[in-house]
GUGULO-991199 format. One line per field, with one value per atom (N, C-alpha, C): residue number from 1; atom name; x, y, z. Coordinates in Angstrom, 3 decimals. Layout:
<markes>
pos <- [NUM / ...] $
site <- [CA / ...] $
xx <- [X / ...] $
yy <- [Y / ...] $
zz <- [Z / ...] $
</markes>
This chain:
<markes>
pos <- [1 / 1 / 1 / 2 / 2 / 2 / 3 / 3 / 3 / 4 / 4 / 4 / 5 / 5 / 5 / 6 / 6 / 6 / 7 / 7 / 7 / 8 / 8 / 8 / 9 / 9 / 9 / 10 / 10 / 10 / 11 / 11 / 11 / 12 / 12 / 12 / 13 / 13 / 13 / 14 / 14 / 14 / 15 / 15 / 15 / 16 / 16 / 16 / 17 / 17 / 17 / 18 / 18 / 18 / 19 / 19 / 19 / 20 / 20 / 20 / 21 / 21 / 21 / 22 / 22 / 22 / 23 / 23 / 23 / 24 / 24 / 24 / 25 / 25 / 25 / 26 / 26 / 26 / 27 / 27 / 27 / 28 / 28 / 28 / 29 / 29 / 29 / 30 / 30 / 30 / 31 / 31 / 31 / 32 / 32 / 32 / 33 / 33 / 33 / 34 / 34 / 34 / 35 / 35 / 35 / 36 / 36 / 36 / 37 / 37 / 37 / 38 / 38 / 38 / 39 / 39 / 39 / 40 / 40 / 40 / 41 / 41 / 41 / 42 / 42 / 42 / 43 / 43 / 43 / 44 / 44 / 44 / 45 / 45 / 45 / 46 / 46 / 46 / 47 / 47 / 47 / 48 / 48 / 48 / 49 / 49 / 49 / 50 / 50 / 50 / 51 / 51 / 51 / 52 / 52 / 52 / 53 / 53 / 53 / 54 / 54 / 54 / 55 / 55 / 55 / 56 / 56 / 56 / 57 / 57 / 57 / 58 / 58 / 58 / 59 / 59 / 59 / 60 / 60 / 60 / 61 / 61 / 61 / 62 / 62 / 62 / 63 / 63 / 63 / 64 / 64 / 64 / 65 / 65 / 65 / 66 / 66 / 66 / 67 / 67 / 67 / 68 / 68 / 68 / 69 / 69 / 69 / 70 / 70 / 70 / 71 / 71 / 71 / 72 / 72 / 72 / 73 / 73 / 73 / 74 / 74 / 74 / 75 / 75 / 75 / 76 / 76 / 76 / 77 / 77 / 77 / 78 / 78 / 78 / 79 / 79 / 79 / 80 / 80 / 80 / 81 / 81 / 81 / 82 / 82 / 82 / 83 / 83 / 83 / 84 / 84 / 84 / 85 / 85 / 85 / 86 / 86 / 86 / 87 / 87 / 87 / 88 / 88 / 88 / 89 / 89 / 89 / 90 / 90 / 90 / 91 / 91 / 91 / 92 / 92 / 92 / 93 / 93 / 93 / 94 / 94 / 94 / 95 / 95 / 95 / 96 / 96 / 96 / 97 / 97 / 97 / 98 / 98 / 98 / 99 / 99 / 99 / 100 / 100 / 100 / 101 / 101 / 101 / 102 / 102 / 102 / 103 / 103 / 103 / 104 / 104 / 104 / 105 / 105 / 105 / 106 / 106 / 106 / 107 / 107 / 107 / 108 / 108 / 108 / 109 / 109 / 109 / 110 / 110 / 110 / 111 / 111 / 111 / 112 / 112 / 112 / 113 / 113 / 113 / 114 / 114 / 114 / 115 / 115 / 115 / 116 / 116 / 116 / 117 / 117 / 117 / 118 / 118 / 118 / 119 / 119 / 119 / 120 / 120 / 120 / 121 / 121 / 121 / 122 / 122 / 122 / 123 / 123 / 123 / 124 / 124 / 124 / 125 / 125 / 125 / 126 / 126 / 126 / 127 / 127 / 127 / 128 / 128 / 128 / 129 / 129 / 129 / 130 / 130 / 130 / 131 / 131 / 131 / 132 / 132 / 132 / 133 / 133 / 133 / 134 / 134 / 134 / 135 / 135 / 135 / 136 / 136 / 136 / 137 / 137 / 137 / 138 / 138 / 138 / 139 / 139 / 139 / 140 / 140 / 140 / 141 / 141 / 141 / 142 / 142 / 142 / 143 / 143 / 143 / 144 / 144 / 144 / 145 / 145 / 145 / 146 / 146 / 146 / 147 / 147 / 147 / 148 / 148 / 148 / 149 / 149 / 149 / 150 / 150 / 150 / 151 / 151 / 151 / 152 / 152 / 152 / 153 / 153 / 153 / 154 / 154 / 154 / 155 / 155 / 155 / 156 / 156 / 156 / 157 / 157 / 157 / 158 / 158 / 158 / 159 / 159 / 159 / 160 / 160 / 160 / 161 / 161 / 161 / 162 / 162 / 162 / 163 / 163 / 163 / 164 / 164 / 164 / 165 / 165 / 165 / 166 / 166 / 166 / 167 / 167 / 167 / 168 / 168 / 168 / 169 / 169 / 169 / 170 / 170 / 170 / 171 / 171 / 171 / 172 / 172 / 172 / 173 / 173 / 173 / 174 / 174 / 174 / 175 / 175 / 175 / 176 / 176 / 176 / 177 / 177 / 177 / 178 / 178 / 178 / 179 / 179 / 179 / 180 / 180 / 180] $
site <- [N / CA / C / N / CA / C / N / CA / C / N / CA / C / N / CA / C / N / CA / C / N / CA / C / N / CA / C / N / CA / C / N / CA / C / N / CA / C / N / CA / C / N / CA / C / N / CA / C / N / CA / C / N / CA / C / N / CA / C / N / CA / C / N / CA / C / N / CA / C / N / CA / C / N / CA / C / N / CA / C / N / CA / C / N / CA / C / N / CA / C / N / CA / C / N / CA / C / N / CA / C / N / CA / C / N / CA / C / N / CA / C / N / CA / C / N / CA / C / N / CA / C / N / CA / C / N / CA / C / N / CA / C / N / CA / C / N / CA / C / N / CA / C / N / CA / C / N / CA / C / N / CA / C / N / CA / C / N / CA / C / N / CA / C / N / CA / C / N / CA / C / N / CA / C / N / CA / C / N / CA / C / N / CA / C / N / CA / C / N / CA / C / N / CA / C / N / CA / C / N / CA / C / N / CA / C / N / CA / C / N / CA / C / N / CA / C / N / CA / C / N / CA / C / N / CA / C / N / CA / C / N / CA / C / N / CA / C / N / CA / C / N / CA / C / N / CA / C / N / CA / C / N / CA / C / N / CA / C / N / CA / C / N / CA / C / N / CA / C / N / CA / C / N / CA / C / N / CA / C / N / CA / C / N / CA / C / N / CA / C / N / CA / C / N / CA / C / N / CA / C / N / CA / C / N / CA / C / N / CA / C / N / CA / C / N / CA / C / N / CA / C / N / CA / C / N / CA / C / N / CA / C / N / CA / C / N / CA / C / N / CA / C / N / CA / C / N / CA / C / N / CA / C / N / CA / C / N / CA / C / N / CA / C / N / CA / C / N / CA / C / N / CA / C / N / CA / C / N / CA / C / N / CA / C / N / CA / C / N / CA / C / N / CA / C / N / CA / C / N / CA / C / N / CA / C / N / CA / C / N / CA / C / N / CA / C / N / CA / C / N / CA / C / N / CA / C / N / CA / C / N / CA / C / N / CA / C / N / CA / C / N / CA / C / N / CA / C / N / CA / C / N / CA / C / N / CA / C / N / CA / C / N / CA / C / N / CA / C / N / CA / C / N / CA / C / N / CA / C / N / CA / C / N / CA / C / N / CA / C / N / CA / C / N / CA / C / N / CA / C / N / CA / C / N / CA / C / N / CA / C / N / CA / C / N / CA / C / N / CA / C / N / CA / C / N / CA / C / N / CA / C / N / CA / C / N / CA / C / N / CA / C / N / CA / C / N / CA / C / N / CA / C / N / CA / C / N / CA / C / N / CA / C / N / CA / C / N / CA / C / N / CA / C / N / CA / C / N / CA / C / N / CA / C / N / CA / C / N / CA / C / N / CA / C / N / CA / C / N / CA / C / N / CA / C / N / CA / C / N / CA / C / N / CA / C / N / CA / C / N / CA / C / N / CA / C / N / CA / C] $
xx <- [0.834 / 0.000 / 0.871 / 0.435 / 1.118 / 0.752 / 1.274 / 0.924 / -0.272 / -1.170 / -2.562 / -3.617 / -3.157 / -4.118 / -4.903 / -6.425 / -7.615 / -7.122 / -7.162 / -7.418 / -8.441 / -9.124 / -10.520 / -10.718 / -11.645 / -11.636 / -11.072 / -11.274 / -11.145 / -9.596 / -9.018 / -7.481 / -7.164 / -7.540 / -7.252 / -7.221 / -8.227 / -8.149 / -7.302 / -7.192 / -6.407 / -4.510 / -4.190 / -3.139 / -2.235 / -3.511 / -3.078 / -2.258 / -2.258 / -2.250 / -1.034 / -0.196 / 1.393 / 2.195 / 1.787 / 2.672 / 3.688 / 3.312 / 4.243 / 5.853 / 5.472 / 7.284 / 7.749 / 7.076 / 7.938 / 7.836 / 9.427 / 10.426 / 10.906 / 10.534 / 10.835 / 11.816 / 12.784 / 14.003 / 13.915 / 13.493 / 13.344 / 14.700 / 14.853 / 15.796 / 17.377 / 16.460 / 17.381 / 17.211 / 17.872 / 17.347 / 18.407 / 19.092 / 19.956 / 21.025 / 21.467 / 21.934 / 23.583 / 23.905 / 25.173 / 24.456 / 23.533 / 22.564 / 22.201 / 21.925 / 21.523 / 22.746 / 24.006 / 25.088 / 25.295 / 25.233 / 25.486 / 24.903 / 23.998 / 22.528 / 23.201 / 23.307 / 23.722 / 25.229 / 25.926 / 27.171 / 26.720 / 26.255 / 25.686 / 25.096 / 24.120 / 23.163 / 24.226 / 24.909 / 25.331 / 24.517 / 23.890 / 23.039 / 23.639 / 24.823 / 25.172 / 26.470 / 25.719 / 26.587 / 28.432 / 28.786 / 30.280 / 30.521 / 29.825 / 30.315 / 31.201 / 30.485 / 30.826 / 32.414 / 32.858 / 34.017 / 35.166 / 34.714 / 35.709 / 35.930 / 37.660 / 38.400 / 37.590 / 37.282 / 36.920 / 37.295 / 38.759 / 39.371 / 39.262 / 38.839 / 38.484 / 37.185 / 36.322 / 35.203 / 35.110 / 35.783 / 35.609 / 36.190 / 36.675 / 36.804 / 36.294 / 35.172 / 33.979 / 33.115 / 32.855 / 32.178 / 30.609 / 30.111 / 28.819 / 27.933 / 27.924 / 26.998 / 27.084 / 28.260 / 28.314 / 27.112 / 27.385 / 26.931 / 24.614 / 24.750 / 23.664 / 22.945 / 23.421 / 22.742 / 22.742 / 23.213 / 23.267 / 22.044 / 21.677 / 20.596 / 19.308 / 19.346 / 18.364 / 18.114 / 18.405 / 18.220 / 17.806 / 18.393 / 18.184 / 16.140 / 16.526 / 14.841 / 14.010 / 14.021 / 13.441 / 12.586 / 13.786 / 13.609 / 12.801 / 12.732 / 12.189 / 12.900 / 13.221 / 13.886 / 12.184 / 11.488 / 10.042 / 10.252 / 10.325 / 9.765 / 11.041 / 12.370 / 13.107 / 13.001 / 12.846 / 12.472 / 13.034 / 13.649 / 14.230 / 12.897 / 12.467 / 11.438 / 11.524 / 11.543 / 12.272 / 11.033 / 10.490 / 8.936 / 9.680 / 11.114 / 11.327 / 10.750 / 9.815 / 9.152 / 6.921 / 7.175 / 5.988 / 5.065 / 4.580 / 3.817 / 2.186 / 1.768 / 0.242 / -0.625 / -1.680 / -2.465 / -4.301 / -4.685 / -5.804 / -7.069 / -6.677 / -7.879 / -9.087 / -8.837 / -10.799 / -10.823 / -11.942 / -12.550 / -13.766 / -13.858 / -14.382 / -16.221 / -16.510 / -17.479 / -17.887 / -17.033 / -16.843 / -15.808 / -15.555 / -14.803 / -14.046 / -13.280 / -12.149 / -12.893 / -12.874 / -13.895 / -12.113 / -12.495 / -11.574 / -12.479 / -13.392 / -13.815 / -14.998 / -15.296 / -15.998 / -16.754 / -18.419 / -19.238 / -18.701 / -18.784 / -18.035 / -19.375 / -19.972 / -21.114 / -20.597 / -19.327 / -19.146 / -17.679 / -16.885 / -15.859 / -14.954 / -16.006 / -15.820 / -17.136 / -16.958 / -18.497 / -18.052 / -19.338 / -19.060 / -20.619 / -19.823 / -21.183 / -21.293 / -22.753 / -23.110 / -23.969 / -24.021 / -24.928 / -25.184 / -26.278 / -26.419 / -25.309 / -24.922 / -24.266 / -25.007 / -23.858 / -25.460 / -25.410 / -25.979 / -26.165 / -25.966 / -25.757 / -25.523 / -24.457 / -24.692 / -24.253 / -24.511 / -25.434 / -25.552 / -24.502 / -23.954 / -23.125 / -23.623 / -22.827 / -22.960 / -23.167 / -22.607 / -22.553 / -24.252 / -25.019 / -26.596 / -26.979 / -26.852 / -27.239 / -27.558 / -28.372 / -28.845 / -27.422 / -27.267 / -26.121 / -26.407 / -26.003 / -26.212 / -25.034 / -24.743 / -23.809 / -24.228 / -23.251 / -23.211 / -21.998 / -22.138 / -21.418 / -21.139 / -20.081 / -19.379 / -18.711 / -18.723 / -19.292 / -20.901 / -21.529 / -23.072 / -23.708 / -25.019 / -25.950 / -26.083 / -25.957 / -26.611 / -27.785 / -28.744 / -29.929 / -30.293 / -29.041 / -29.060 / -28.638 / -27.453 / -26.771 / -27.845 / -28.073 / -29.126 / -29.959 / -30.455 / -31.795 / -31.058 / -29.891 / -29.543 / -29.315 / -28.944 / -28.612 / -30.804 / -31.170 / -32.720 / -33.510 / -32.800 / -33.616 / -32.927 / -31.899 / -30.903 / -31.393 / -32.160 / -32.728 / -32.211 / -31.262 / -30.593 / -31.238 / -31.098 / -31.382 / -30.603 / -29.070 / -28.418 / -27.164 / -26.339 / -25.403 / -24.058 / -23.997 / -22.843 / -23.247 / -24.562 / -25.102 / -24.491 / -24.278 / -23.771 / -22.099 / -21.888 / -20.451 / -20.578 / -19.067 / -19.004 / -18.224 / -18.826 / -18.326 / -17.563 / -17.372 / -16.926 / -16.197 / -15.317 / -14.643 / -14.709 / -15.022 / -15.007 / -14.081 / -13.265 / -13.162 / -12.970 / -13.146 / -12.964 / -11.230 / -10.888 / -9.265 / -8.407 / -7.378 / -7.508 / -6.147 / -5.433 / -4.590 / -4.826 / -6.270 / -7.084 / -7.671 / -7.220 / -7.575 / -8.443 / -9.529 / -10.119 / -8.940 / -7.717 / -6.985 / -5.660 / -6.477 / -5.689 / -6.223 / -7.656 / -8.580 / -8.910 / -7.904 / -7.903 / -8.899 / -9.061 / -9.636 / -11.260 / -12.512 / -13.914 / -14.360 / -15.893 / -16.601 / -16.547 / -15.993 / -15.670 / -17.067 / -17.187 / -18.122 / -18.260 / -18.994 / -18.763 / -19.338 / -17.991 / -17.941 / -18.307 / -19.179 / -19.196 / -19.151] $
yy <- [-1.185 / 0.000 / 1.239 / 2.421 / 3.280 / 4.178 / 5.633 / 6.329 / 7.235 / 7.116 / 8.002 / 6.901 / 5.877 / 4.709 / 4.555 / 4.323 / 3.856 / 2.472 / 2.288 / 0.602 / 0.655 / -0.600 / -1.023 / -1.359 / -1.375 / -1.908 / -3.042 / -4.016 / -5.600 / -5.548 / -4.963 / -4.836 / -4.205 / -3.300 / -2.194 / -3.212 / -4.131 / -4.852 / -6.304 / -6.577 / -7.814 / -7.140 / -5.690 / -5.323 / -5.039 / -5.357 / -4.698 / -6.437 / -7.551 / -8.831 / -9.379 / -9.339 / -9.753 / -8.541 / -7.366 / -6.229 / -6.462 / -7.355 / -7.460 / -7.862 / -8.587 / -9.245 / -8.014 / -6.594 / -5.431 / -4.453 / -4.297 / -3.235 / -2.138 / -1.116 / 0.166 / 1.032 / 1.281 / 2.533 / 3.641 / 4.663 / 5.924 / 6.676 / 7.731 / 8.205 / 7.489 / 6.356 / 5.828 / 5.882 / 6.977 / 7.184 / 6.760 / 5.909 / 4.786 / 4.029 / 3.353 / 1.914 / 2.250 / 3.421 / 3.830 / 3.828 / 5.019 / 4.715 / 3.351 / 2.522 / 1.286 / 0.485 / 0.236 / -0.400 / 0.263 / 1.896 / 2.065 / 1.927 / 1.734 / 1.141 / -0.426 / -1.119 / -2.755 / -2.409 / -1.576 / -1.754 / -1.265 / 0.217 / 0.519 / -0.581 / -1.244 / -2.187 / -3.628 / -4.317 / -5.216 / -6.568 / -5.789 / -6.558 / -7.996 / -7.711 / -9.134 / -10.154 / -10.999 / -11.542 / -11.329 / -11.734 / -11.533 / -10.236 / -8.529 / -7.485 / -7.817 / -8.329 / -7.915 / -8.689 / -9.621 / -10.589 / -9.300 / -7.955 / -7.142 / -6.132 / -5.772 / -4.893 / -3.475 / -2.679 / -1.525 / -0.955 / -0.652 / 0.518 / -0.270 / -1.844 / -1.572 / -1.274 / -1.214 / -0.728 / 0.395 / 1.326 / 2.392 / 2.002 / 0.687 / -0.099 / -0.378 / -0.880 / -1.621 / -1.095 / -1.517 / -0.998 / -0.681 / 0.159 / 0.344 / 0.352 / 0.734 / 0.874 / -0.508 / -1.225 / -2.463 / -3.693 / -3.276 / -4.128 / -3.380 / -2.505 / -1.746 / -2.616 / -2.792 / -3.613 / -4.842 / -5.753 / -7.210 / -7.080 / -6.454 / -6.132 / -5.965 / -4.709 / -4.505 / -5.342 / -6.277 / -7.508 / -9.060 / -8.754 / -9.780 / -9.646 / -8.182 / -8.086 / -7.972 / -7.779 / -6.928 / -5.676 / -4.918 / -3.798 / -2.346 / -1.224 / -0.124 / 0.503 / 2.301 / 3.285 / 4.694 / 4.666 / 5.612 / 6.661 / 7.949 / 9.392 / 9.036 / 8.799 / 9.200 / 8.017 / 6.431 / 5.927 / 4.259 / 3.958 / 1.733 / 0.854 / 0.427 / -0.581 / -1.722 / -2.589 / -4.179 / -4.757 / -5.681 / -6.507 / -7.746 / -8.120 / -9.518 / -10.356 / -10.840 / -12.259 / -12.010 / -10.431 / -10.731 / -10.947 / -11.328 / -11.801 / -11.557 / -11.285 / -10.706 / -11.535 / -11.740 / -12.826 / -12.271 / -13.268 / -12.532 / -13.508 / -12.315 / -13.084 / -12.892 / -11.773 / -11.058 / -10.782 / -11.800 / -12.264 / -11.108 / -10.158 / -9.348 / -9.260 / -10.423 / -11.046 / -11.359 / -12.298 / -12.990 / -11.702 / -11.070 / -10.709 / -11.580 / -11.684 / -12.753 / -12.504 / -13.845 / -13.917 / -13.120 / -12.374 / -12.071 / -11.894 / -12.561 / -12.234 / -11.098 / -10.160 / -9.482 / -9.759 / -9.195 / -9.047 / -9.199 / -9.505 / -9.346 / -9.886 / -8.434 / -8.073 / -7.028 / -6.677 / -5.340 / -5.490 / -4.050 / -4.167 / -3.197 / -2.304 / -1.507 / -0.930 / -0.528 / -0.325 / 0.685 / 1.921 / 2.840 / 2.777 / 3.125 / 3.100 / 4.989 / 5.152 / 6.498 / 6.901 / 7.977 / 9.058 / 10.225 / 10.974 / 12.091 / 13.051 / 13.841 / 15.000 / 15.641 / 15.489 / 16.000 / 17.362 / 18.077 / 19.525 / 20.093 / 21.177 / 21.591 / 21.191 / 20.549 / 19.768 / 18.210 / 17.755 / 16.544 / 15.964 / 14.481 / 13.517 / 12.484 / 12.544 / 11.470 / 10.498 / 9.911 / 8.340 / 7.988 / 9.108 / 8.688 / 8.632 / 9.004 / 9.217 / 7.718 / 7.468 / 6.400 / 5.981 / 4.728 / 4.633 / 3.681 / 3.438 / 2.156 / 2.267 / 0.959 / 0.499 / 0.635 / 0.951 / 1.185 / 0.987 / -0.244 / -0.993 / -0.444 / -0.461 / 0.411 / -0.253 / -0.918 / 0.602 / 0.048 / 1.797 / 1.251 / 2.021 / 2.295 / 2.886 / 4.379 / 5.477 / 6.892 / 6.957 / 5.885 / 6.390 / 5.398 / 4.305 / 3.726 / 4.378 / 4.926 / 5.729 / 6.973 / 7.321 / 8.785 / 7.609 / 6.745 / 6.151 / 5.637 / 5.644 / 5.337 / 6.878 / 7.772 / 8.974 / 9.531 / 9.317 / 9.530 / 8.883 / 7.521 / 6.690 / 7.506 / 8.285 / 8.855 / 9.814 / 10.264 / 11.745 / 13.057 / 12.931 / 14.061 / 13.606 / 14.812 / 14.627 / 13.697 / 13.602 / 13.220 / 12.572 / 11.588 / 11.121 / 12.058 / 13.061 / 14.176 / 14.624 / 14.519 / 15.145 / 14.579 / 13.436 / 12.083 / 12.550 / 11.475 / 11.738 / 10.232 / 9.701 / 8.194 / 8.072 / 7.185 / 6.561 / 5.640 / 4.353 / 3.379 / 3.028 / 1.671 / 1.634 / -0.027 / -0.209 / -2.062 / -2.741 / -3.241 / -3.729 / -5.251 / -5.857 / -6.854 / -7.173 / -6.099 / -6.194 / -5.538 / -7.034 / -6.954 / -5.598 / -5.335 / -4.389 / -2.921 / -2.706 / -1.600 / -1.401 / -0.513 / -0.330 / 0.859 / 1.407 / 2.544 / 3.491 / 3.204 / 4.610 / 5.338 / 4.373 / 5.133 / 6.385 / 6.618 / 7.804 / 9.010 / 8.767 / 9.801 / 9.650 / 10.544 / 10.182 / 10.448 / 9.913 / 9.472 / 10.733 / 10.714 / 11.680 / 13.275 / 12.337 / 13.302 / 12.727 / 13.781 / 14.345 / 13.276 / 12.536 / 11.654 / 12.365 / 12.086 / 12.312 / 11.623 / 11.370 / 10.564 / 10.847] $
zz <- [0.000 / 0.000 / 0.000 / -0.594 / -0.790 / 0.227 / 0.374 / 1.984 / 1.267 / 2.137 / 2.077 / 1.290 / 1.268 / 0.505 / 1.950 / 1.193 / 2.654 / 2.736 / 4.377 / 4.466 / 4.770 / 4.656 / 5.208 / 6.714 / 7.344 / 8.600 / 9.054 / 8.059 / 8.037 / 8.147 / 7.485 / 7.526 / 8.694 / 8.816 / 10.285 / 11.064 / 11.582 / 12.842 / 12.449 / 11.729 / 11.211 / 11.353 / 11.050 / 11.113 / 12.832 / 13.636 / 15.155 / 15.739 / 14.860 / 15.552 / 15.185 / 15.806 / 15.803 / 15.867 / 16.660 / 16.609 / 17.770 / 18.382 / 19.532 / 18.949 / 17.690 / 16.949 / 16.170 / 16.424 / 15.221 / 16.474 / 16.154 / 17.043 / 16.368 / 16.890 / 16.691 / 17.179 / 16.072 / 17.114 / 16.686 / 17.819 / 17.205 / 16.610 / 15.813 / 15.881 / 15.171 / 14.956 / 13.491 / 12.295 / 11.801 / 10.186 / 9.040 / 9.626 / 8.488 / 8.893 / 7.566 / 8.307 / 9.255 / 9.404 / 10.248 / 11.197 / 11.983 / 13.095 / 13.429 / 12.499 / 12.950 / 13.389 / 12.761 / 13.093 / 14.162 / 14.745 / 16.012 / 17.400 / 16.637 / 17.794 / 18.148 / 17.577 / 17.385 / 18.219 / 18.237 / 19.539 / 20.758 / 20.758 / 21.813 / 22.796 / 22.083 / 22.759 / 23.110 / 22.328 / 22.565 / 21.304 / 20.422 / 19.799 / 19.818 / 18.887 / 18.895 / 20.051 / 20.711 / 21.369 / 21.667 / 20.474 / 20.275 / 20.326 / 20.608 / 20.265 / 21.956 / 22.408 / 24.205 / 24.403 / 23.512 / 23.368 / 22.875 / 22.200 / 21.805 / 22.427 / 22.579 / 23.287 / 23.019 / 24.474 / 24.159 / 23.177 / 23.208 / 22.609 / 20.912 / 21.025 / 18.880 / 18.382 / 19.509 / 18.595 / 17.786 / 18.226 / 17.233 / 15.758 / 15.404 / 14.743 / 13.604 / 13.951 / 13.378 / 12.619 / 11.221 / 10.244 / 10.535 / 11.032 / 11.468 / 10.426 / 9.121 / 8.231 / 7.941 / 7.621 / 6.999 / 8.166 / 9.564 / 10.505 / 10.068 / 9.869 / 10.008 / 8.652 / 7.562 / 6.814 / 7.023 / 7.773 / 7.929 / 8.771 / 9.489 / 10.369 / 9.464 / 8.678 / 7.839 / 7.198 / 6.570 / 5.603 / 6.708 / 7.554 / 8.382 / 9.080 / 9.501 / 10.341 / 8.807 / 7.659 / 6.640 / 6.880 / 7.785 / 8.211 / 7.271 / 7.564 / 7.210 / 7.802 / 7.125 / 7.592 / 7.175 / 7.992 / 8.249 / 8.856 / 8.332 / 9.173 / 10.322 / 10.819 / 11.406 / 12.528 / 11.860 / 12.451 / 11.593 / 12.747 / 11.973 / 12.379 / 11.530 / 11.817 / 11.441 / 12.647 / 12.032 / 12.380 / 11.226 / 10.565 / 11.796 / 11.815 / 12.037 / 12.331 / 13.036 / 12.763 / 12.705 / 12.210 / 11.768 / 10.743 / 11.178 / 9.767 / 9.737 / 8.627 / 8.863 / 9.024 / 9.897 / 10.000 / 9.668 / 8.564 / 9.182 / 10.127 / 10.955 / 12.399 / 11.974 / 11.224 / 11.381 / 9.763 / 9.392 / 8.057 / 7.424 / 7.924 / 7.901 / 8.308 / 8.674 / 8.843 / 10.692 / 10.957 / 12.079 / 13.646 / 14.109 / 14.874 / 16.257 / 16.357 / 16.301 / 17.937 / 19.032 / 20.265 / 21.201 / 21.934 / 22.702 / 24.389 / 24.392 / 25.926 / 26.053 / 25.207 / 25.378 / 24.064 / 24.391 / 23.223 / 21.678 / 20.808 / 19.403 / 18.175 / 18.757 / 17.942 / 16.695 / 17.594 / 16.913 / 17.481 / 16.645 / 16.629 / 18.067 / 18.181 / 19.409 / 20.175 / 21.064 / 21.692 / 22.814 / 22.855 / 23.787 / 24.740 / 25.948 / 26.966 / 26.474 / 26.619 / 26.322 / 27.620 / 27.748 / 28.601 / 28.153 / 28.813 / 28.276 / 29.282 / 28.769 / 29.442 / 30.844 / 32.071 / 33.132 / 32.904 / 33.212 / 33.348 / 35.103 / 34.961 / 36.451 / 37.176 / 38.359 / 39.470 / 39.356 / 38.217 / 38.388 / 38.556 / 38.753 / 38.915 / 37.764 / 36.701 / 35.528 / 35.898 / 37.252 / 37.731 / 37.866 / 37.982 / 38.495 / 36.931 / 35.476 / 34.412 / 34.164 / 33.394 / 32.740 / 31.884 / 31.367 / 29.976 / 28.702 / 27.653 / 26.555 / 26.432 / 25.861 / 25.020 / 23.824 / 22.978 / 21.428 / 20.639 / 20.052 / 19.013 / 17.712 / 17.568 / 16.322 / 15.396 / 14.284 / 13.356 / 13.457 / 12.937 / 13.233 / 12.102 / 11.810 / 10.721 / 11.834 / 11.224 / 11.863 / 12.359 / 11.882 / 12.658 / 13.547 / 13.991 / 14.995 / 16.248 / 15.954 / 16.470 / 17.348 / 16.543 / 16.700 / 17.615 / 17.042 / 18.234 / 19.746 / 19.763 / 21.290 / 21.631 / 21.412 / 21.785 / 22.362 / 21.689 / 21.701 / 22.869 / 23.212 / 23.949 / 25.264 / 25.131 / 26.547 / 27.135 / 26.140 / 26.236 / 25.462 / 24.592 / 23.558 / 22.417 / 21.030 / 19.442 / 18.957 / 18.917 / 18.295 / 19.001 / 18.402 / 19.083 / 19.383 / 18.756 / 19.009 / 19.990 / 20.808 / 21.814 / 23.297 / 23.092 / 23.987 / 24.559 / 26.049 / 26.530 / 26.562 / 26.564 / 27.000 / 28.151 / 28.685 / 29.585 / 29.780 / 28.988 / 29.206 / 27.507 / 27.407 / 26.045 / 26.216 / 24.563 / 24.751 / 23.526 / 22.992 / 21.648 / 21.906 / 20.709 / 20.014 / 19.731 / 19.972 / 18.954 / 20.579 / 21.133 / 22.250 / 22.659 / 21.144 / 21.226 / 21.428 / 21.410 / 21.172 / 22.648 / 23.554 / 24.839 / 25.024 / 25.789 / 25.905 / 26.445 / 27.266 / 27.525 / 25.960 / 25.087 / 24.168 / 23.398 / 24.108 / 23.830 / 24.625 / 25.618 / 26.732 / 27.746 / 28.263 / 29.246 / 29.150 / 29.816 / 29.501 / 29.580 / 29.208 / 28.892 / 28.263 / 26.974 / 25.798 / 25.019 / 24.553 / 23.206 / 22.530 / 21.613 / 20.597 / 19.179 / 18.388 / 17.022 / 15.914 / 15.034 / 14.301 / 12.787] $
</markes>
């Protein structure tokens, strides 16, 4: 895919599953940075077998591509990205959402309330759950059953997904506005 190409959903959540095997170094923007990252660190076993005073020695760009070819690395926006043992899987058929423990009606789901007014305490507000992605005038009908017009009208409370890499604190913190 090229940059600014849409992915689809089906891909979006199929792409979050094996990120744990791709490592990221910031601040490496080529294969000298990378060979110097690889002494710094100790990457490879045998660096630690050599006399301080020869490392300054050692071909760093040359070591920086044995690396790159080895992880089938990327050099991104100021950034080494080594794929090394991942591989794309797809969990989620675009159909089925892969069972992770929670509901998997849907791909994410927000508890909603209406906004209190005043002094109220949100905690006393009524709430729904609402499964995403959804039709607008579903949407609109849980915002309606809350007591507001519309679902932009709504704060959430709570965060659910299907895709177990996808956590509610990666949205800051609750009872923000919902956008749709």
């Amino acid at each position: 895919m090229g940059e600014g190409d849409v992915v689809s959903a089906k891909d979006l959540i199929n792409m979050t599953y094996g990120l744990d095997k791709v490592s990221v170094a910031p601040n490496v923007k080529n294969l000298t940075e990378l060979g110097e990252l690889a002494i710094e660190s100790e990457m490879f076993k045998w660096i630690e077998s050599i006399p301080e005073e020869a490392l300054p020695y050692l071909d760093r760009t040359r070591m920086g591509q044995v690396i790159y070819e080895d992880d089938h690395g990327a050099f991104i926006k100021g950034m080494y990205i080594a794929a090394g043992e991942y591989q794309f899987q797809e969990i989620y058929d675009g159909q089925t959402l892969p069972n992770q423990g929670v509901h998997t009606a849907y791909a994410f789901r927000l508890e909603l309330a209406k906004p209190p007014t005043g002094d109220e305490d949100i905690s006393e507000q009524p709430t729904e759950w609402l499964g995403l992605p959804t039709e607008r005038e579903d949407a609109d009908a849980v915002a309606q059953r809350l007591g507001v017009d519309k679902i932009e009208d709504c704060v959430y409370l709570g965060f659910e997904s299907s895709v177990p890499q996808i956590e509610g604190d990666h949205f800051g913190n609750k009872k923000h506005k919902i956008l749709l």
